[in-house]
C-alpha positions as CSV (number, residue, x, y, z in Angstrom):
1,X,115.9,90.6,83.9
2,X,113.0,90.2,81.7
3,X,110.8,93.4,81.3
4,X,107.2,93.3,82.8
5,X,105.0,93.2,80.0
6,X,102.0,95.9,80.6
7,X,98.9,96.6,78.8
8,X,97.5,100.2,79.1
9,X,93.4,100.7,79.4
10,X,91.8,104.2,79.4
11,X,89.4,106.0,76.9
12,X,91.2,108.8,77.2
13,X,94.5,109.2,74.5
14,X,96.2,112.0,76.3
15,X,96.1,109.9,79.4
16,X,96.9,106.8,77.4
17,X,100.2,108.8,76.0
18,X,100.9,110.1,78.9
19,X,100.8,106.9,80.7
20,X,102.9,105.6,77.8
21,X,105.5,107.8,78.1
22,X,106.3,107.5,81.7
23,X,106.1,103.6,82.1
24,X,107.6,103.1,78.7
25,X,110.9,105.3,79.3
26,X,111.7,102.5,82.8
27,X,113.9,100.2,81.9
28,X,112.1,97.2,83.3
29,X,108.2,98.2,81.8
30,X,107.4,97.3,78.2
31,X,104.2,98.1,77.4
32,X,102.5,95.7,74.7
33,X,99.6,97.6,74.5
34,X,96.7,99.8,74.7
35,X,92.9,99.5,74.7
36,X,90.0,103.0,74.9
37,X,87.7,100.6,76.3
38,X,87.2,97.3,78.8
39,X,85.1,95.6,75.9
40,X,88.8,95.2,73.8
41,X,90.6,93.8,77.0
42,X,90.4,90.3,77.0
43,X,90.7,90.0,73.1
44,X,94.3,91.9,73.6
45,X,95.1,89.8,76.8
46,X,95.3,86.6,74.9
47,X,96.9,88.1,72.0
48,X,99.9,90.4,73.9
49,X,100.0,88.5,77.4
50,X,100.8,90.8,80.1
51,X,102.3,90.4,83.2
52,X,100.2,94.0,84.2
53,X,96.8,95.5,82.8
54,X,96.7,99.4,84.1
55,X,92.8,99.6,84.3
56,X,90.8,103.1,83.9
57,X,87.5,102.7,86.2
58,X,85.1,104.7,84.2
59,X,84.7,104.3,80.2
60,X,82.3,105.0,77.8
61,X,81.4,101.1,77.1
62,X,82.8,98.0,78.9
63,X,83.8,100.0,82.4
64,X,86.8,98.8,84.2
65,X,85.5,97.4,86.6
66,X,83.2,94.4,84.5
67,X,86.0,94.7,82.8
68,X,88.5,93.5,85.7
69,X,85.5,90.8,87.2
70,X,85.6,89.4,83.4
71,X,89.4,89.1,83.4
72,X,90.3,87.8,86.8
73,X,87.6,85.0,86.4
74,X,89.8,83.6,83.6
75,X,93.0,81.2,84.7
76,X,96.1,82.6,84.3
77,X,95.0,86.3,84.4
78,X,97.6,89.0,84.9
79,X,97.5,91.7,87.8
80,X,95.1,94.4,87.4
81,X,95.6,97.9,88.9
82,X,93.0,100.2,88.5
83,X,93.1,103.8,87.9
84,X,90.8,106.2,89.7
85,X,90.0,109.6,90.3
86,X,89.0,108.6,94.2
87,X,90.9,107.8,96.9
88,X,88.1,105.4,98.0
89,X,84.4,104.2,97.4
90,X,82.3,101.5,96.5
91,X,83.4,101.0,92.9
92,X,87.1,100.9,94.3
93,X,85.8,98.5,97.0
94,X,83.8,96.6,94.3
95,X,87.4,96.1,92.2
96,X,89.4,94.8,94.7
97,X,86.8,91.9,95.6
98,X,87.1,91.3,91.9
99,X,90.5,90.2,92.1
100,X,92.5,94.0,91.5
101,X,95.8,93.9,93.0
102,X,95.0,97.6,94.2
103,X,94.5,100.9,92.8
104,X,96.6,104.1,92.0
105,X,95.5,107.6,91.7
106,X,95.4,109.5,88.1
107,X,97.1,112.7,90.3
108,X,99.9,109.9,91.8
109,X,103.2,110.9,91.2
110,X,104.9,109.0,88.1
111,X,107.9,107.5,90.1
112,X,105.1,106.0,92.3
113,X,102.9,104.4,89.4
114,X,106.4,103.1,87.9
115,X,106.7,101.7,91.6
116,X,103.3,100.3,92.0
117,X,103.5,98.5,88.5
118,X,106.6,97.2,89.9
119,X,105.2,95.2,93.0
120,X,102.0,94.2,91.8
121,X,104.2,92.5,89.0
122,X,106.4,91.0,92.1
123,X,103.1,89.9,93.7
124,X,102.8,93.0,96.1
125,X,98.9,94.5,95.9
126,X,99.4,98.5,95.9
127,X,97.2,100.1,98.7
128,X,98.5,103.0,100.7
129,X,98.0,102.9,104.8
130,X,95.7,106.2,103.6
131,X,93.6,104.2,101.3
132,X,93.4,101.2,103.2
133,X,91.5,102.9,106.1
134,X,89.1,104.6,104.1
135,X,88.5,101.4,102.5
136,X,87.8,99.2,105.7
137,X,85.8,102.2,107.2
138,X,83.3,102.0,103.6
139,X,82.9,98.5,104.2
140,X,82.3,98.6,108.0
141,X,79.9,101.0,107.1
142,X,77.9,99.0,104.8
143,X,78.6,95.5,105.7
144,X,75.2,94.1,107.2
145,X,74.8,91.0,109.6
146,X,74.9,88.8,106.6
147,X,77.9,89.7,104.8
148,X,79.8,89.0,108.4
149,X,78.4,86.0,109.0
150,X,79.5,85.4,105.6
151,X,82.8,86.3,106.2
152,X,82.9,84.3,109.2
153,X,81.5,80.8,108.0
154,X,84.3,81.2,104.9
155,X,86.8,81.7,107.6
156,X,85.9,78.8,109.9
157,X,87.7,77.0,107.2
158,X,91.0,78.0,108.6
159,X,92.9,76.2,111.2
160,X,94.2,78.6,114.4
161,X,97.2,79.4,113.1
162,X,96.1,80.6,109.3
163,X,93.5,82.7,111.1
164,X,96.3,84.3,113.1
165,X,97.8,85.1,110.2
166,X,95.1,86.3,107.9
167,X,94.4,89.2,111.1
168,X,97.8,90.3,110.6
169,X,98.1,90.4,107.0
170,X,94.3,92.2,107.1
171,X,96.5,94.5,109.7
172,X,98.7,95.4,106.7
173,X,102.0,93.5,108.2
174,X,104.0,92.2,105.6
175,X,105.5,88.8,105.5
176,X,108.4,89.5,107.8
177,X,106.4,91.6,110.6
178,X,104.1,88.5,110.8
179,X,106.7,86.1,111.2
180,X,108.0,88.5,114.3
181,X,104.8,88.9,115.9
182,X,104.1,84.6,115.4
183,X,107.9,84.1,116.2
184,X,108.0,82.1,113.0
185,X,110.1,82.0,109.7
186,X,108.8,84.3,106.1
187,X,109.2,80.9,104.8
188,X,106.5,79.6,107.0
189,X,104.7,82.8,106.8
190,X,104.2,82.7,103.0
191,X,103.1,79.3,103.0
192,X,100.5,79.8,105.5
193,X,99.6,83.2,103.4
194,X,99.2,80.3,100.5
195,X,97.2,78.4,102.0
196,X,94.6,81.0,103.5
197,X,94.7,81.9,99.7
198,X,93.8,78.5,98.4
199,X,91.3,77.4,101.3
200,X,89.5,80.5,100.7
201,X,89.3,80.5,97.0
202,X,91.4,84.3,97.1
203,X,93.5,86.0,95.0
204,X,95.7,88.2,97.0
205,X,96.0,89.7,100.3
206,X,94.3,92.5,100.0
207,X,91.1,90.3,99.6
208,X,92.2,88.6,103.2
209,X,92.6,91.7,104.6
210,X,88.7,92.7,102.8
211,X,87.7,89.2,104.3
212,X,89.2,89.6,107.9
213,X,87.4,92.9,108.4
214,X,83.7,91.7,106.8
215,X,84.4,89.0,109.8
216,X,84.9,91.8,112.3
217,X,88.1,90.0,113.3
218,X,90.5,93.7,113.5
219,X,87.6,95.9,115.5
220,X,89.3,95.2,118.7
221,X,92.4,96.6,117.4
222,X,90.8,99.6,116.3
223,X,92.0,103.1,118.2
């Protein structure tokens, strides 16, 4: 099996080292490099080529989160997960419209960051249930009349079905639940998941899920 390739990002070289030696020691991670600040990302993207860039939120120069809106606008661009001292807030929020496949603590456990470098690599975004509803309660809070009519003009673009689909995946179901609830195959699922993805000009599913609540689509399914 051929070793995700990850490139590490934080100003900080004790956290740098440590990150190192904890990914580094899994069988499966190589990590290709490191940068101390977003302004040397790109220049090391194109020259190491990772599958994984583990982004720091706040540094000194080029934060991580330009930093992640300047690499996810490129084609081609590898996963980002950011690392963050918060479990939730408007920089967090402001990463995952960027294109970030999700977020880990700094305190997380390191089996867990092994495991959350893992799926993003396998095309899983990394947001715990915890996470999630602080999250969607941010934006509900702050999302005006325009950013939902927003949302729901982008997602008029969808045909009955893919709307379906896009409340359930912005429900956090994965691809099997869905295809349960729809009494459909994954198969069918996933390509539906792609499509939503291309007709809406996303990245991943947590952006659906972003989408689906800016629309207001889940508040009937809230408790």
């Amino acid at each position: 099996m051929t070793a995700i390739r990850l490139l590490l990002v934080d100003d900080d070289p004790l956290v740098r080292a440590g990150l190192s030696l904890m990914l580094g020691g899994a069988d499966d991670i190589e990590i290709v490099g490191e940068a101390a600040d977003g302004s040397e990302v790109r220049a090391l993207v194109d020259r190491t080529r990772p599958d994984v860039v583990l982004m720091d939120v706040r540094m000194p120069g080029v934060d991580g989160l330009t930093a992640t809106e300047r690499l996810r606008g490129h084609p081609e661009a590898p996963q980002v997960v950011v690392l963050t001292t918060f479990h939730a807030d408007e920089q967090v929020l402001r990463a995952l419209r960027a294109g970030a496949a999700g977020f880990v603590l700094k305190d997380t456990p390191p089996a867990e960051i092994v495991r959350a470098v893992r799926r993003v690599a396998a095309g899983d975004p990394v947001l715990s249930p915890t996470v999630v509803r602080q999250l969607m309660r941010h934006a509900a809070g702050t999302a005006a009349d325009d950013r939902r009519a927003r949302a729901r003009e982008r997602l008029a673009a969808l045909n009955d079905r893919e709307r379906e689909v896009a409340v359930l995946v912005g429900r956090g179901l994965a691809n099997a639940r869905i295809a349960a609830e729809l009494f459909m195959s994954v198969a069918t699922v996933k390509t539906h998941v792609s499509r939503i993805l291309a007709r809406l000009g996303l990245d991943n599913r947590v952006q659906i899920a972003l989408l689906a609540h800016d629309a207001g689509l889940l508040e009937q399914d809230a408790p």
